[in-house]
FIDO-513565 format. One record per residue: residue in three letters; y, x, z of N, C-alpha, C, O, CB in turn. Coordinates in steps of 0.05 Angstrom, whole numbers, plus 5000, padded with zeros to 4 digits. Atoms other than C-alpha are relative to their C-alpha. Glycine has a CB too. Layout:
alaYXZYXZYXZYXZYXZ ...
% end
This chain:
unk499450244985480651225144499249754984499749744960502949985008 unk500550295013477850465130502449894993504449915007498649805019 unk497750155007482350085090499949795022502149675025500049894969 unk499650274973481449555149501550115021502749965036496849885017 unk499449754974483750185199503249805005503549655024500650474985 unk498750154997490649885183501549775011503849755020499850024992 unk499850254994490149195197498849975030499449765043498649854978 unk500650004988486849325249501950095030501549975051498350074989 unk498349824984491749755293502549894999504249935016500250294990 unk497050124993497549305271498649715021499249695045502449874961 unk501350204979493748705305500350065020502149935031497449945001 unk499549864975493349105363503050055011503750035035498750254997 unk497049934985500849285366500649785005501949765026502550144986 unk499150164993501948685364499849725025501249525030499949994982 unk501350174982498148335418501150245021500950235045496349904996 unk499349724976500749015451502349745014502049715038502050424984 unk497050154985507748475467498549755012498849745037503049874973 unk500950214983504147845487496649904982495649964961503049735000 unk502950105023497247475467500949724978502249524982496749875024 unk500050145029497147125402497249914991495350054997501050214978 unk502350115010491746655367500650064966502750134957499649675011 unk501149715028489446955293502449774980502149894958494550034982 unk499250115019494146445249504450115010506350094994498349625001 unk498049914986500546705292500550334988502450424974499249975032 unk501349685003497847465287500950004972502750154963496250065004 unk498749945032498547325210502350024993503050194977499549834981 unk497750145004505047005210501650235011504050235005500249715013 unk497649974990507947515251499950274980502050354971500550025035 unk500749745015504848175209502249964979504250104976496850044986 unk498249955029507647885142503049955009504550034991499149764972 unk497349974997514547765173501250185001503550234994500749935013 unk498949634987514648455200500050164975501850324973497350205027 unk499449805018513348795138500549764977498849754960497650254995 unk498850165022517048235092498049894974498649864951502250194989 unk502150185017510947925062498950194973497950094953501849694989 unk501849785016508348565023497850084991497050174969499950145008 unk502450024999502448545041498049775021497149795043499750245004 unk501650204979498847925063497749895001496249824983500949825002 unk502650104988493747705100498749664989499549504972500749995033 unk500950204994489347165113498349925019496750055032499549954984 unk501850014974486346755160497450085015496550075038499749835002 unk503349985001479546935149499350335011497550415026498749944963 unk500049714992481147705154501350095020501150335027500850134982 unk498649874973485547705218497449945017496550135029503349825014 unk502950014975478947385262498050134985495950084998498749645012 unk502249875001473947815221500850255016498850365025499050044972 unk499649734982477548465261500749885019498949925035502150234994 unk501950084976478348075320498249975012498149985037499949925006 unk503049984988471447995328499750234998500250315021497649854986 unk500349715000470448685314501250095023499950235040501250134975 unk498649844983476648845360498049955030497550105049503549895002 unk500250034970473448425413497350205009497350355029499549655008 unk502449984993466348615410500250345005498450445018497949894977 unk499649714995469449435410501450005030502350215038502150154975 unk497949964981473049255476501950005000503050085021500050145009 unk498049944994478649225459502749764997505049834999499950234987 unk499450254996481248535455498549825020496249905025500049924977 unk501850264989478647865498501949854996504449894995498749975030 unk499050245013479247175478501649865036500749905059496649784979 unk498750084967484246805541500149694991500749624968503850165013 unk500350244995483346115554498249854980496449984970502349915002 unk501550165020480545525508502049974979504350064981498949715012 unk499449945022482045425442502049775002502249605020497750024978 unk497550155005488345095414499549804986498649814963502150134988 unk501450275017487044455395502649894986502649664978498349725023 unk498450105019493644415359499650124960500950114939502850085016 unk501349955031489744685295498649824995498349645010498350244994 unk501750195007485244325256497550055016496249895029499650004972 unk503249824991479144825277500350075018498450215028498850234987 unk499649814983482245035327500550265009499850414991499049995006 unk499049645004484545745347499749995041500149845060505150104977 unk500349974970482846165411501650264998501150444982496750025014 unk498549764998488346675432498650275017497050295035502649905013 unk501149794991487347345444501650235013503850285002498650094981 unk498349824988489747905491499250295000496750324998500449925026 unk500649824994489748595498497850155015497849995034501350025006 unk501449894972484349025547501350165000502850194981497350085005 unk500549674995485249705577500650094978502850114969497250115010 unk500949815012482450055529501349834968500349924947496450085008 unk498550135013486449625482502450084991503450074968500249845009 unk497650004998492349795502500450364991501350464970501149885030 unk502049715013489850555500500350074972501550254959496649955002 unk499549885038488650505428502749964984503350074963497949814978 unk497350055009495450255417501450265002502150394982501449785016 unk499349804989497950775448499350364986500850554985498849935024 unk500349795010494451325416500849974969501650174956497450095005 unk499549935024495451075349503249984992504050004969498249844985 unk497249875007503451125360500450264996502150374982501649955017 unk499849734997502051765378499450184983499750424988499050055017 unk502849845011497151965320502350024969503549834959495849754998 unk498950065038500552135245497849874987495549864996500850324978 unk501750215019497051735198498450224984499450424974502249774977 unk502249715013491052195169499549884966499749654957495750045024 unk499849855021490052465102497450064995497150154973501750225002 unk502749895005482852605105497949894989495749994991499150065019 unk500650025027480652155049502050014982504350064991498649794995 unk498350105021484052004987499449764991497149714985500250164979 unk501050215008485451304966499750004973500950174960501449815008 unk501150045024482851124904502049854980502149614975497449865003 unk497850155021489051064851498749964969498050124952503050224997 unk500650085027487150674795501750134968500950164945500549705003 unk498449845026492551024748499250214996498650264973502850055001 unk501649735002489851674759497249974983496450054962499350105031 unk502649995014483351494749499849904960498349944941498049765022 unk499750145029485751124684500150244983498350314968502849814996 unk498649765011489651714661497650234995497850394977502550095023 unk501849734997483452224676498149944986496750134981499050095028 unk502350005011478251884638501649974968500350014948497849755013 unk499050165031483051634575500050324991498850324969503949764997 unk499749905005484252364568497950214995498550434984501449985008 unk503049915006476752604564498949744972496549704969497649965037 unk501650225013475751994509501149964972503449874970500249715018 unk498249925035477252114425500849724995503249754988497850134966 unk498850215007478851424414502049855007502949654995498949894999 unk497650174978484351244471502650234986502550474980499250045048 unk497449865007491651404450501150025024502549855034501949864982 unk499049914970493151714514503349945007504449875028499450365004 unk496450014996501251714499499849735009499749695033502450044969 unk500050304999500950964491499149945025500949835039498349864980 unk499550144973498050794555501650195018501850065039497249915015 unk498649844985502051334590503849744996505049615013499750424982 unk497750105004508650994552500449745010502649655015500450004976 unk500050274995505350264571500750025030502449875041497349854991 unk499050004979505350504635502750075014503150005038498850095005 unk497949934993511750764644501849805002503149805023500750164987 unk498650185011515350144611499249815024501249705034499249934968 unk499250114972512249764678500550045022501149895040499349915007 unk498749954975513550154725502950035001504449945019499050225012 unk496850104999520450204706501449745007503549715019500950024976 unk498750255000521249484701499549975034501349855046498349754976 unk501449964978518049564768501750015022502149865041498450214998 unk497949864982522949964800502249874993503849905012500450314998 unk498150024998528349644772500949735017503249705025500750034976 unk501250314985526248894808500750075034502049955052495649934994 unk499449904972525549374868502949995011503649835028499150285001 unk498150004995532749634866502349824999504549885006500150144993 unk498550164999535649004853499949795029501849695039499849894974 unk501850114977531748674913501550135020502749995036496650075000 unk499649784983534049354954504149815004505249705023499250434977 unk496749995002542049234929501249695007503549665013501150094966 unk499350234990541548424945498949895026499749705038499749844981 unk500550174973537348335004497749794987495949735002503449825014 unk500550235010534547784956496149985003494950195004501650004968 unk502549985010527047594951498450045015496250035005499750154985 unk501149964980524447735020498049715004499049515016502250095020 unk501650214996518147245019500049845029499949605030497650114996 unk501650054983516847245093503949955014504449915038497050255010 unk497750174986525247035099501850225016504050205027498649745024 unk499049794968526747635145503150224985504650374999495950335011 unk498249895006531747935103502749734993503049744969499050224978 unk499150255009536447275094502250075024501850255040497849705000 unk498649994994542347175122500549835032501049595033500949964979 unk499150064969543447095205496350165002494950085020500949535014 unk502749894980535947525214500350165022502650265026498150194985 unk499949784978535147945270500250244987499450244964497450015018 unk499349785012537048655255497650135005497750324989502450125009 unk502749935000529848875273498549974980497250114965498949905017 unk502050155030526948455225500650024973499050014955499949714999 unk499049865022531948665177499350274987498950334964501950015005 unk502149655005529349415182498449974995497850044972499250215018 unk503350025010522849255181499849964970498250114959498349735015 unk499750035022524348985109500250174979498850204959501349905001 unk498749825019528649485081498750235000499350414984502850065005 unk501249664993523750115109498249894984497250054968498950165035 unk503250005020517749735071501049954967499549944948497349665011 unk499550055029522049615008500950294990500150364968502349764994 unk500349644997524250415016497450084982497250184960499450125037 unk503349884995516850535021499949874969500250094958497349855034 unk500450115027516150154947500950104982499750184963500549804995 unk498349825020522350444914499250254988499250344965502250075013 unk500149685004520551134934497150084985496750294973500350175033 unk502449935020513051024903500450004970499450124951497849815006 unk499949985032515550834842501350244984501050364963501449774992 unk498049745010520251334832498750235000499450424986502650065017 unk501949775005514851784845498249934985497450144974498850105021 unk502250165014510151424811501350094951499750154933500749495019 unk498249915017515251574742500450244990500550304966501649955008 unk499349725003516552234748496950074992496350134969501450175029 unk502449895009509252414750499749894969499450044950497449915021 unk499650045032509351984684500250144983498750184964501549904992 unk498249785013514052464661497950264994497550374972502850105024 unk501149765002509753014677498350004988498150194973499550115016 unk502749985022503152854642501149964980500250154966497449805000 unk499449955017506852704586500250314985499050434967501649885003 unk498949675002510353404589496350144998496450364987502450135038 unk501749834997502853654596498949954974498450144959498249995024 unk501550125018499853204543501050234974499850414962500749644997 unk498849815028505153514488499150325003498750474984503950004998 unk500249715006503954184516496950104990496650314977501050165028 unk502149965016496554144498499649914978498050044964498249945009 unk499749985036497953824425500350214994498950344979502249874984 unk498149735017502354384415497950325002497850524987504050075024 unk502549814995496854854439497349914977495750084970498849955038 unk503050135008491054424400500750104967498850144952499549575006 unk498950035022495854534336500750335000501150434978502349774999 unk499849685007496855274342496950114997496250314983501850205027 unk503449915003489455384345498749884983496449984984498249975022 unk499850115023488254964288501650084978501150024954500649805004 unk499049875029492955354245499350225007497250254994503249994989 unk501549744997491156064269496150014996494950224992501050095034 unk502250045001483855824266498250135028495950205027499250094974 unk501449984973482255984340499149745012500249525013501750135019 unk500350264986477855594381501949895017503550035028498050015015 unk498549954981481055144420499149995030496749945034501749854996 unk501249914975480755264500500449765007501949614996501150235017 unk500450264994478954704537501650035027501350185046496849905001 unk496950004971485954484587499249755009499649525001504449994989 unk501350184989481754234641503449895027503649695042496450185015 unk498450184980489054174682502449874975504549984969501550215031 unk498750125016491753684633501849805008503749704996498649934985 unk499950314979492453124688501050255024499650445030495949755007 unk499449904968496953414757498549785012497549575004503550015011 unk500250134974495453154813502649745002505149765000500350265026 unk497750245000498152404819502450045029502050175050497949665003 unk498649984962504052334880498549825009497349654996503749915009 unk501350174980501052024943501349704996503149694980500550125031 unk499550174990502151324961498149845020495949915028500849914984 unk501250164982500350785005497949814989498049674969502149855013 unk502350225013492850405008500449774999500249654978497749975012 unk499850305009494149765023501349844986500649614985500149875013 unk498249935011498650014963500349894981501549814961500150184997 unk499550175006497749744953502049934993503749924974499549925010 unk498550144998500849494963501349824989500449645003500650065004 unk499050195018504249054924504549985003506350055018497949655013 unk496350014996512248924912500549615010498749445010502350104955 unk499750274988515248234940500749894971501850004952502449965028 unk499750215020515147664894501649795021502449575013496949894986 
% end
């Protein structure tokens, strides 16, 4: 799936309730998922044009001349509504893999004689901890919600929406940790292997699974944590 696939399909749900012009569309995304991941103006009307020119949006009336530049709202089609529709219906596919930069970190430092693999394993650990702990304090006060939606008198909608995308953060890190844990655990177990074959004077075997498999997370994983 395009990392745009996303952005693209929430646009859509969201013009699914009424039509919206692209500076609205933004405003209402990052509220909904508590300012996590945000947009900009430039990238909500580059997939409207896309949406429209696929059918599956049109622009309704003249433009809003309460912008500077103006803004032209946009509604649903048919086949609009359609895609909405199927992509409630659709689980979210699996059929690339996004491209995690820690992994990839982790997989080359450990093919490379000069990188102290522990050290960035330990550097990394030391922020994602700090990481998670920002999270769970965020989680246990409510506090920190950019886009306002977790604050005190919100709608209880808007409240969920918050707490399921700060979930969705917690639970990466915490996975994100453990795997830590585990290349470590692998790292020592090939010293300890590199060091018995070095005193017995056997070659040593080359431990091409040195590196598991990272846990999944989210692309637009992005995401990022709320500041």
């Amino acid at each position: 799936m395009s990392p745009s696939q996303p952005i693209r399909h929430s646009l859509l749900a969201l013009l699914a309730e009424e039509p919206m012009y692209g500076a609205r569309l933004r405003t209402e995304f990052e509220a909904r998922t508590g300012g996590t991941w945000p947009l900009n103006v430039g990238q909500v009307y580059t997939t409207l044009a896309r949406l429209e020119r696929d059918g599956m949006v049109e622009a309704e009336g003249q433009a809003d001349a309460s912008e500077e530049q103006g803004t032209i709202s946009y509604r649903l089609t048919q086949q609009g509504r359609e895609e909405v529709a199927r992509w409630w219906g659709s689980p979210v596919g699996r059929d690339t893999t996004p491209r995690n930069e820690l992994a990839i970190k982790l997989a080359l430092a450990v093919t490379m004689r000069d990188v102290d693999v522990a050290a960035v394993v330990q550097t990394q650990r030391t922020a994602t901890v700090r990481h998670l702990q920002e999270l769970t304090r965020l989680k246990a006060t409510g506090a920190g919600d950019p886009a306002g939606t977790a604050t005190a008198g919100a709608e209880p909608a808007a409240d969920l929406a918050w707490q399921l995308v700060l979930d969705n953060l917690v639970y990466t890190a915490e996975a994100e940790v453990r795997w830590l844990d585990h290349v470590e655990s692998r790292l020592a177990r090939r010293a300890r292997a590199t060091q018995a074959a070095r005193t017995t004077g056997m070659p040593e075997a080359a431990d091409r699974s040195a590196l598991p498999s990272p846990a999944p997370q989210e692309s637009e994983h992005a995401g990022g944590s709320p500041r």
